[in-house]
N, C-alpha and C positions, 0 to 999 in steps of 0.2 A: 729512839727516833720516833715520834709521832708521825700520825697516819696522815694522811695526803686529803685535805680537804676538796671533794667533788668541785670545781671552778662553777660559778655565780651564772656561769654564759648557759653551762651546760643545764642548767636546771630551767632554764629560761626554753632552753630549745627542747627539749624533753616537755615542757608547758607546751610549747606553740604545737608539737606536733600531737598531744594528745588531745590540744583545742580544735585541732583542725581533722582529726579521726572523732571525736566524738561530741564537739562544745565544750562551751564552759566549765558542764557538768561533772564532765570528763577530768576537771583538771583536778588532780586531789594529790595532796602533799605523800600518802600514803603509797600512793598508787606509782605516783612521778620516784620516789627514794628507791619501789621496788625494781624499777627499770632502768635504774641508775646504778640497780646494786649496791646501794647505801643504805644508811637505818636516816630515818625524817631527822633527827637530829643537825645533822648537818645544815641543813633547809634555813634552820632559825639564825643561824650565823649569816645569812646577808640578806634574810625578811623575814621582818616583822611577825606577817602572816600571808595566809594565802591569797587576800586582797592586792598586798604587797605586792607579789607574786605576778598575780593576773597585771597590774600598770606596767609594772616589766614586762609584759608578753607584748602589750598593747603598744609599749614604746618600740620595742625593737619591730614589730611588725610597721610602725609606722614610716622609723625609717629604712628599714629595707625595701618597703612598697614606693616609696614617694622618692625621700633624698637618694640612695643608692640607686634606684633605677634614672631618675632623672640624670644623676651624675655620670651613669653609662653609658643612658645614650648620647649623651654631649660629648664625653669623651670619645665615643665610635665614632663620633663626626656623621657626614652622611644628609643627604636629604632632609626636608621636614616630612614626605609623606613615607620613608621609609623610618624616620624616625618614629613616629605616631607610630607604627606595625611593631615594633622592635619594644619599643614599650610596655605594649600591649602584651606582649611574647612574654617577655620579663615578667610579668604581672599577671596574667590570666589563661598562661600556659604551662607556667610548671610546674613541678609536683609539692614544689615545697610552698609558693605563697596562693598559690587558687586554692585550695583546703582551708588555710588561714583566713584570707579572704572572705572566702562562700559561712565562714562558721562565725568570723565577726559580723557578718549581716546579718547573719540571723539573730543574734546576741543581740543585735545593736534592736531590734524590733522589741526587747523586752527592758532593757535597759539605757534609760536616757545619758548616760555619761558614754557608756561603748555608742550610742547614734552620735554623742555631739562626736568625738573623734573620728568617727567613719565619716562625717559632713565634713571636718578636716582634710581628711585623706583626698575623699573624691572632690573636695572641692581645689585640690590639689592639680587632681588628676586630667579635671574640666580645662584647668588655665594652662597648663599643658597644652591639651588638646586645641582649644581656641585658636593660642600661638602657635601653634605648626598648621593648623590648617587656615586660618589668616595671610598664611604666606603664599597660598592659592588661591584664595578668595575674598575678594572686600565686601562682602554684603555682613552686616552685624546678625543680621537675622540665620543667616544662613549658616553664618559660624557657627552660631549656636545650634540648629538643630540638625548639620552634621555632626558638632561636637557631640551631640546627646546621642545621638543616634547609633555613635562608633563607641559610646560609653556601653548602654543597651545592649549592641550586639556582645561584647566582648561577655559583661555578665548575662545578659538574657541567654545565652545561647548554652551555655552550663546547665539550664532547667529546661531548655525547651526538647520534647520526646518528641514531635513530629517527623515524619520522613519527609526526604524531597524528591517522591518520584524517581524518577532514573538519574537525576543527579547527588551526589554525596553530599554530605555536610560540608565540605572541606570545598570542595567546586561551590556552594552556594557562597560562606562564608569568604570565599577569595574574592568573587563575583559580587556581593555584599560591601567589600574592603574596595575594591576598583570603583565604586559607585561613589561611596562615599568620600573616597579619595579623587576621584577626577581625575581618575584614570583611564586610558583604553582598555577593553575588554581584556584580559587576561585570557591567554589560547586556551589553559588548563581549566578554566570556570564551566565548562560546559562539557558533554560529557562527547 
């Protein structure tokens, strides 16, 4: 009886998490086999090489970021401005796609194929946003630079080290989300 070929998904997810711990850098056939407990062998049986390798990382990240989450929150039904939140939750709260995320941005600064797919994604991400918050607001202009604005918080806030005085991150950022959602003050935004 022959040995059990390591599945195609797993080498894909073993990439995306050693993309998202270290870059691109990080991703090495060598390195991915020994945490897999396999010899690299195996590897060549469904890529090529390890360019192969990285488009797979890049596709499955694409659709777990964009089509799966978009497809969640329509199927949770709900609000549009709780939709926007829930999205964002999905997206740049968890442990498994913010790493991913935060590591194709920076990838995407060095190379032009990983930018054009991030303008993909976020450009995704944008028309999302537009459409849920369209459903509050008719000003074109406005759309747009609330849509930016709750794009920015969601990444900017992952680099930014600033304190906020006697209020927390999490009070500023809810109080930030009420603003740009057109919402009333949330009781817990302040301290």
């Amino acid at each position: 009886m022959g040995a059990t070929r390591t599945p195609r998904d797993r080498w894909v997810e073993e990439g995306l998490q050693a993309l998202g711990d270290g870059g691109p850098d990080a991703v090495r056939v060598e390195a991915l086999a020994k945490k897999l407990g396999v010899t690299k062998g195996g590897f060549y049986g469904f890529f090529v090489d390890r360019n192969a390798l990285l488009e797979a990382m890049l596709d499955t990240w694409e659709r777990e970021s964009t089509d799966e989450v978009i497809e969640r929150v329509d199927r949770e039904g709900r609000d549009p401005k709780t939709k926007i939140q829930r999205a964002g939750m999905l997206t740049f709260s968890s442990d498994r796609l913010l790493p991913i995320d935060l590591a194709i941005r920076d990838w995407a600064r060095r190379d032009e194929a990983v930018a054009e797919r991030l303008r993909r994604v976020d450009n995704r991400r944008m028309a999302l946003l537009r459409e849920m918050i369209g459903t509050f607001c008719s000003d074109a202009d406005e759309i747009e630079a609330r849509s930016l604005l709750a794009f920015c918080v969601a990444i900017g806030e992952h680099f930014l080290a600033a304190d906020h005085g006697d209020r927390t991150r999490s009070q500023v950022l809810l109080r930030a989300a009420d603003l740009l959602l057109n919402r009333p003050k949330s009781p817990t935004a302040t301290p």
